[in-house]
C-alpha positions in Angstrom: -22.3 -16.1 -13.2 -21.2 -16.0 -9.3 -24.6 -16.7 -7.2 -25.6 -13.1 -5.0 -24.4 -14.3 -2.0 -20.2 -14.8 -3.6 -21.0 -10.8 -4.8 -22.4 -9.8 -1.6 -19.6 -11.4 0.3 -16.9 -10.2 -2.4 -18.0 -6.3 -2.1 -18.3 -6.4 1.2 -14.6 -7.5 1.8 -13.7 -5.0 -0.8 -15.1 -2.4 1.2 -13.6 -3.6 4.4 -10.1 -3.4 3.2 -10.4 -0.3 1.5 -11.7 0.9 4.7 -8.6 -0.4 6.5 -6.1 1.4 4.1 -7.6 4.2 4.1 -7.7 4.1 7.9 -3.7 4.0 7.7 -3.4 6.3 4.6 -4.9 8.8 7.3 -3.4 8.1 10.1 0.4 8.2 8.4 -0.5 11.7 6.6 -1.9 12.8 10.3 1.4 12.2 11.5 3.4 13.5 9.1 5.5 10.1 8.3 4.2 9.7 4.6 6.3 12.0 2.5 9.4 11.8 4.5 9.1 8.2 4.8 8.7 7.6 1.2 11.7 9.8 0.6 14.0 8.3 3.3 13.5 5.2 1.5 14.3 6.2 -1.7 17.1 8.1 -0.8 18.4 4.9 1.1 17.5 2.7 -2.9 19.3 5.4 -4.8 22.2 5.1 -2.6 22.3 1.0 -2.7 25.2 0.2 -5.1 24.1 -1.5 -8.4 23.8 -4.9 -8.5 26.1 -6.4 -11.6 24.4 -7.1 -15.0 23.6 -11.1 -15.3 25.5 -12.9 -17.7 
């Protein structure tokens, strides 16, 4: 069993970085870059030529 203060500590940088993602989550889908980005760059993958099958 971790001692309070490891839990404390542990949740509390859990909540900072969710914080921080969420903070860009919002900020792409306020500007609009989230959908086309993700499809820009899965356009550009599908169009990558396959790489050969190992041997």
């Amino acid at each position: 069993m971790s001692p309070p203060q490891f839990e404390d500590g542990w949740f509390a940088g859990v909540r900072d970085v969710a914080g921080y993602l969420l903070r860009i989550a919002d900020t792409t889908a306020n500007a609009g870059l989230g959908r086309a980005a993700s499809s820009a760059m899965l356009l550009a993958h599908l169009q990558q030529p396959r790489s050969p099958a190992p041997t």
